[in-house]
N, C-alpha and C positions, 0 to 999 in steps of 0.2 A: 347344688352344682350340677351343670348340665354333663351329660355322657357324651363321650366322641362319637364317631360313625367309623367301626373297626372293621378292616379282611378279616374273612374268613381264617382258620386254619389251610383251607383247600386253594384258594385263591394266591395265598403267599406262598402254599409249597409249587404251585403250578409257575408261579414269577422264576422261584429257585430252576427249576428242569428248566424252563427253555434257556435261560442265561447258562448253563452249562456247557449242552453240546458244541457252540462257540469257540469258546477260549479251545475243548478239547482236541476240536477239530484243526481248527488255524494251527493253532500249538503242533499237529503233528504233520502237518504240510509244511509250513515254515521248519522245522527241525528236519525234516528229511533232506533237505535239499541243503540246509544249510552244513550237516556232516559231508555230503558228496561234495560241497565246494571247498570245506575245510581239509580233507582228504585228496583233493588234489593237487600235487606238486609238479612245477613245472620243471623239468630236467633241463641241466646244463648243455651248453653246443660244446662241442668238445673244440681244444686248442690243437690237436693233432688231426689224423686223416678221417673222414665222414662217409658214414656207409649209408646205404639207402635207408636201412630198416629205421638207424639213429635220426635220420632226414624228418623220414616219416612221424615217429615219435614224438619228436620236438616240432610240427606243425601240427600233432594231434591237440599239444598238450597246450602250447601258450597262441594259437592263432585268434588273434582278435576277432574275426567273423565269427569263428567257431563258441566265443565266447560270448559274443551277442546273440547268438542263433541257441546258444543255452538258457541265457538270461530271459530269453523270449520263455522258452519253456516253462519256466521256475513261473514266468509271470501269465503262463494259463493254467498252471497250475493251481493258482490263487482265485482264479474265472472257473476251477469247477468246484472247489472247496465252496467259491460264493453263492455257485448256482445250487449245492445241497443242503443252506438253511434254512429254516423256517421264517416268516415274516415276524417281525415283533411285536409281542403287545403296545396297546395303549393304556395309559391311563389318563381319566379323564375325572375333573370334578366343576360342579357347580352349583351355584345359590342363588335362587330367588328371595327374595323383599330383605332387602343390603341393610336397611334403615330401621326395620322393627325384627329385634330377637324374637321377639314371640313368637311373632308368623312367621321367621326365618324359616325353611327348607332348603338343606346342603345334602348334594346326590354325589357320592363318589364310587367310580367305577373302571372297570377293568376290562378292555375289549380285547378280540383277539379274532382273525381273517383267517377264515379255513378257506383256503384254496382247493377248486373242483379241477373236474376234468384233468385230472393228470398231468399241471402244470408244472408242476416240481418236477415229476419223474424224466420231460420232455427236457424242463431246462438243464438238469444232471447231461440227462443225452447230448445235447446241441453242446455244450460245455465240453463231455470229453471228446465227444468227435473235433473240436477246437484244439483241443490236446492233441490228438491223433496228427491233424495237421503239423501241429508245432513238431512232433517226433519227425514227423518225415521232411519238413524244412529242416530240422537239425541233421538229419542222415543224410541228405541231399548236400548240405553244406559241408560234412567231411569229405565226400568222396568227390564233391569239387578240388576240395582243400588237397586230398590226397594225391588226386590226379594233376594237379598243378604243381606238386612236391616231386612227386617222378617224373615230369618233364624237364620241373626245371633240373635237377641231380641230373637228366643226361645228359643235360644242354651243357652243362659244366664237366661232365665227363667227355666230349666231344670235344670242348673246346682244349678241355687238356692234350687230348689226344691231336687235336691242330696246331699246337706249340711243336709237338714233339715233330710233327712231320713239318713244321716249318724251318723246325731247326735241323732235321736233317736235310731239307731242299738246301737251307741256307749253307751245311758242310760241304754236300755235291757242289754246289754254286764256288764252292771257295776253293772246291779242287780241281773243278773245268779251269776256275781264273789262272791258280796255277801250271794247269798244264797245258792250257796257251800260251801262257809267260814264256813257257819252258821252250818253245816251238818258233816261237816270235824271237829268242834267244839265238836259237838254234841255227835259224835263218829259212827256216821251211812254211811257217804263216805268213801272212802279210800280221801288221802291228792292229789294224778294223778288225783280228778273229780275239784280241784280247781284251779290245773296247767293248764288243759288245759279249764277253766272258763277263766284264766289270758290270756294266749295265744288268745282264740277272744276277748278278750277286746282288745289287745295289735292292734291285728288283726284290729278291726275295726278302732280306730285311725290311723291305718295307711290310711284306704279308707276314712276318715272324711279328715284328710291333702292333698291325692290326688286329691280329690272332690273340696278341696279350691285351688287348684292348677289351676283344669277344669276350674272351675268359672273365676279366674283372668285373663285367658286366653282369654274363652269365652267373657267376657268384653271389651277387648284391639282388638280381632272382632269386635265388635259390631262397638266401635267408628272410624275402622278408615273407616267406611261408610262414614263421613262424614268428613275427614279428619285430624282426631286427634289423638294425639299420646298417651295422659292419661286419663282414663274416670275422670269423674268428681260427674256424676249421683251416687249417691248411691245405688239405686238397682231399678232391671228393675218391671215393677207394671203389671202386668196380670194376667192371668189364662193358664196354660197349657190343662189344660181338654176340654177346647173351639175347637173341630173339627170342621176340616175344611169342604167346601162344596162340596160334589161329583156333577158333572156336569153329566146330561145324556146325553146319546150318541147325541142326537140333537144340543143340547148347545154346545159340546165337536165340532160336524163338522162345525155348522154356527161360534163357533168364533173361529175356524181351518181356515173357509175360507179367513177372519178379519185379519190374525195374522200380526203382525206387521213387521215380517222377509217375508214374503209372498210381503207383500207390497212395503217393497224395493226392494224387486227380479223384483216385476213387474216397478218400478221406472226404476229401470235398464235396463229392456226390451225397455222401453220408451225414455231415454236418446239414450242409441246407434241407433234407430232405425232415432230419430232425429238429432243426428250425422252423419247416412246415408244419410240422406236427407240435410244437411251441404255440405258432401262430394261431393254427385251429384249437388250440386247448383254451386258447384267449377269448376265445367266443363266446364261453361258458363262465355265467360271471359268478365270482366267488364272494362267500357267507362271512357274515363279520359276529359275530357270537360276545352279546355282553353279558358281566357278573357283576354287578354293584351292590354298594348301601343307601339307604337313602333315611335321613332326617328329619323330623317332623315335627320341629321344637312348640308350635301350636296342640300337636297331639301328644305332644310328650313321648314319644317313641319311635325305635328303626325298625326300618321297612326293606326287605329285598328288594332286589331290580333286576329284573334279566329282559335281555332284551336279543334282536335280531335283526338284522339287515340285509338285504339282498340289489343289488344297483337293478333295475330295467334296462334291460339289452334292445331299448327300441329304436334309437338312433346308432349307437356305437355297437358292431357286432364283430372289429375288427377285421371290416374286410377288404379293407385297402392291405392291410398287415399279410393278410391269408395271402393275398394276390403277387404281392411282392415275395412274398416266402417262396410260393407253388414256381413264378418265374428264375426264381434265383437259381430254385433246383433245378428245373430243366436248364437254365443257362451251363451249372455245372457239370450234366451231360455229355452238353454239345462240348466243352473245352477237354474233356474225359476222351470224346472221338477225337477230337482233334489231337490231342496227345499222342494218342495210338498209332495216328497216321505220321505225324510228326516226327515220333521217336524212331517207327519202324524206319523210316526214307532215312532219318540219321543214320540208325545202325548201320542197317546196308551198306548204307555209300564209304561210312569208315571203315568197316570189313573188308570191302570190295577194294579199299586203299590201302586197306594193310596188306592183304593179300598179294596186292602188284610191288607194294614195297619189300617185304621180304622175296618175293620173289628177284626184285631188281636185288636187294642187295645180296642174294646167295648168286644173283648171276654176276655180279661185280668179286666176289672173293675169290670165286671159283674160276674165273674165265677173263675178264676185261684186266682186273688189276695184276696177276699173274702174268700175263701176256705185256702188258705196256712195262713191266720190271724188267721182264727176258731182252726188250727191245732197248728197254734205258741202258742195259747195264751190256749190250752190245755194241750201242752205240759210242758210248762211253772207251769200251777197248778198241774200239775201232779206231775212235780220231787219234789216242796216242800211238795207232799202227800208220796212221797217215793213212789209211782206209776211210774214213769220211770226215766231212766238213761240218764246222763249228755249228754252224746251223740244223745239220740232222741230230746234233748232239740236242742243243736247245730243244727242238720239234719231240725228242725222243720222249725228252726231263720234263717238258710240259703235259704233253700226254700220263704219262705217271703219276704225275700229281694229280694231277684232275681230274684220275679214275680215284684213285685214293680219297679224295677230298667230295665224290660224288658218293664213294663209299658211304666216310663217315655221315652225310647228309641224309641216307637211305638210313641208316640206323637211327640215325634223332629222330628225323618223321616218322619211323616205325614205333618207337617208345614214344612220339607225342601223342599216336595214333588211337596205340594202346591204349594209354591212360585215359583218353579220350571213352574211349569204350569201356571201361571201367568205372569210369565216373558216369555214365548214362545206364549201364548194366547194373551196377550195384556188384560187381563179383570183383573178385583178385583173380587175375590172370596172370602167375609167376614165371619169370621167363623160363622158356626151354632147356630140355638139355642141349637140343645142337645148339651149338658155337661153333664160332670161326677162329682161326686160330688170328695172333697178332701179324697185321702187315706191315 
């Protein structure tokens, strides 16, 4: 009876180690991430009034972007766990003269690629600085998510507050009509000062129904932050008069330096450059290292095999690879300046507009809308004194509104403004204490 050609003891324990680290590894990148998804629950929209922070919350928690801008993550996560294994054995067998046992010779053997020059350690690098991106695509994508979530909440708090002044224009409007009726009764107007009473009555209902138009609108924004298609909240609960916080020039460049598009630029700097150092690691060719048996049914006995390989780097040295890498990094440089210049001219110019906007609207609370009240609610006692004409009344009522209604528009561009700059900053700017009081 002929003898087989056996592994070693050393050969089968070395199979067992590398098939291990494997399963260990995956095993605990896939279980990590897959607790943080089972652990997170998405909260209800509530059926009564909606506060910012709840806003916020519920676009953190169920927004679709945000949840493909995670799943991205989880899935480089799996590109660096892949980039930290070892290459796999081979096994390889074979027999010369198929036709005579005798002279049969069967060689079975076990190879295995040691990798030089620091190709592992480079592709681990290039891999999490791949990660590093994915984080700051993920971070970048909340405080888009976030700053869209506070725009839209005041846009719906604005538009609420445009109901309320529509429907107070629309009471004035109904009690000018009646107190031309009263006059035209009287015998003191002509019957043209009550038609054209009716016409801005007529008039203002029409801007109360468009107002509720905005609002429904504004709403079905709002929710689909966090991915909904019908609001459900009743109505949004804040303050529009709550300004936002001007940041000076210091705060505005230390967290310019921070900003979180800055920071992937530099991620990206950092990846390529560790993919240069991939590519140059690829120049240096790696060792293939054999352990076999071999059979010699003619001599009646096994025989070791070891054996060694090396490729010649005489054509292939990888340098089309190198050159492509070295460019890439420097490409990711120049997009890193460009950023900087990009972002800085951003900040500025929206600072520079908030600034004028809070300014306009502390000059509209304090000064313009105060004054066009004084003159409404003058001219208003006046026509019932037969002191002015139907016209100074309308001229008065129009002006007041349209300070008011430039109000509320200084305040939504100031919180678009804001969030705007919060989503490029990376910071929470919570609104101030000064407020204004309700107009």
């Amino acid at each position: 009876m002929q003898s087989k050609p056996r592994f070693t003891l050393a050969v089968a324990g070395a199979l067992a180690l590398m098939a291990l680290p494997v399963h260990a590894e995956a095993g605990a990148g896939i279980g990590k991430y897959a607790v943080s998804a089972a652990m997170a629950a998405n909260p209800a929209e509530p059926t009564g009034p909606l506060t910012l922070d709840a806003a916020i919350v519920l676009a953190m928690a169920a927004n679709p972007e945000l949840s493909a801008a995670a799943n991205e993550l989880r899935a480089v996560e799996g590109a660096v766990i892949q980039a930290g294994l070892l290459p796999n054995p081979e096994v390889s067998t074979s027999v010369e003269d198929t036709q005579n046992r005798a002279t049969r010779t069967t060689t079975l053997q076990i190879s295995q690629m040691v990798e030089l020059g620091g190709k592992r350690t480079a592709r681990i690098a290039s891999a999490e600085r791949g990660r590093d991106v994915a984080m700051a695509d993920l971070l970048g994508r909340r405080l888009e998510i976030r700053a869209a979530t506070v725009a839209a909440f005041f846009e719906v708090l604005v538009a609420q507050e445009r109901i309320q002044q529509m429907e107070d224009l629309l009471a004035l409007a109904q009690r000018a009509t009646a107190a031309a009726s009263r006059r035209v009764v009287a015998g003191k107007v002509s019957p043209v000062e009550e038609t054209k009473a009716r016409v801005a009555e007529a008039s203002a209902k029409v801007e109360l129904g468009q107002a509720r138009v905005d609002l429904t609108a504004a709403r079905k924004r709002l929710v689909t932050t966090w991915g909904s298609a019908q609001p459900r909240f009743s109505m949004a609960e804040g303050r529009t008069d709550q300004l936002p916080v001007l940041l000076s020039d210091e705060e505005l460049a230390a967290r310019l330096d921070k900003a979180p598009q800055l920071a992937r630029a530099r991620h990206e700097v950092e990846r390529f450059t560790a993919l240069a150092e991939l590519a140059r690691a690829k120049r240096i060719p790696d060792v293939t290292v054999s352990l076999g048996a071999k059979r010699a049914e003619e001599l009646g006995r096994n025989q070791a095999v070891v054996g060694l390989s090396i490729p010649l780097p005489v054509f292939d040295r990888n340098q089309g690879g190198l050159l492509e890498a070295l460019r890439r990094a420097d490409k990711a440089r120049d997009e890193l300046h460009t950023a900087v210049l990009r972002l800085g001219a951003e900040v500025t110019g929206n600072h520079e507009r908030l600034k004028a906007l809070l300014m306009e609207a502390q000059t509209l609370h304090q000064e313009i809308v105060p004054g066009a009240r004084s003159a409404y609610e003058a001219a208003s006692k006046g026509y019932e004194l037969g002191k002015f004409s139907f016209l100074d009344v309308l001229d008065a009522q129009r002006t007041f509104f349209q300070a008011r209604t430039q109000y509320l528009r200084s305040l939504a561009d100031a919180h678009r403004t804001a969030a705007e700059l919060e989503r490029v900053l990376g910071a929470i700017t919570l609104p101030s204490s000064a407020t204004a009081e309700p107009l």
